[in-house]
N, C-alpha and C positions, 0 to 999 in steps of 0.2 A: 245643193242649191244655195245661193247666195241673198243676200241680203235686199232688196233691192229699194229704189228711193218714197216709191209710190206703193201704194195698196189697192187694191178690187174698190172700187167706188169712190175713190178722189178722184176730184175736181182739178182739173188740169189745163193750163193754157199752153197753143203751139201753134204754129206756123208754117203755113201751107200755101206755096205758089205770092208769098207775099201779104197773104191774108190770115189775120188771127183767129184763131179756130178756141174756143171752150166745149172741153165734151168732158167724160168721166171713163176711168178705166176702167175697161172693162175684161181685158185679157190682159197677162204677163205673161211674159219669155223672159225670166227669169237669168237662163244661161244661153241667152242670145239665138240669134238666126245661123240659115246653113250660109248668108253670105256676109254677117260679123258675129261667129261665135265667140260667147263670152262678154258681148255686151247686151246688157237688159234693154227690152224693146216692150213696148206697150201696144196693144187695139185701143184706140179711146172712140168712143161711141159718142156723135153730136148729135144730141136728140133732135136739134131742131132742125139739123137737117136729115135725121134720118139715114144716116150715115155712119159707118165703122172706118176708121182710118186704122189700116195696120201698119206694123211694124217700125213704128216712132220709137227712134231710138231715146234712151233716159236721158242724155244730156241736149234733147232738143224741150223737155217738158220742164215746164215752169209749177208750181201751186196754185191757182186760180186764187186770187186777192179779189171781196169783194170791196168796189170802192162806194 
């Protein structure tokens, strides 16, 4: 298994349909999906909407900065 950028429970910002999503990991795929193996893909869970987004690839997630 590989290294990957984010951890179980970071705070993560991404974008979706044009809108900026913050939610927290909550699953890793580590050694990617069956349609990009090899690149790390995240579930990030946005509490406040109650929602799991899967398979956000790692170079779409940012660190959540709070300002």
């Amino acid at each position: 298994m590989r290294n990957t950028k984010f951890e179980y429970g970071d705070i993560v910002d991404f974008s979706i349909n044009g809108a900026i999503k913050t939610g927290r990991v909550y699953i890793i795929d580590a050694n990617g999906t069956f349609e990009n193996p090899g690149v790390a893909s995240y579930d990030i869970m946005v509490d406040d909407e109650n929602t799991l987004y899967k398979h956000i690839e790692e170079c779409k997630l940012k660190a959540h900065l709070d300002q």
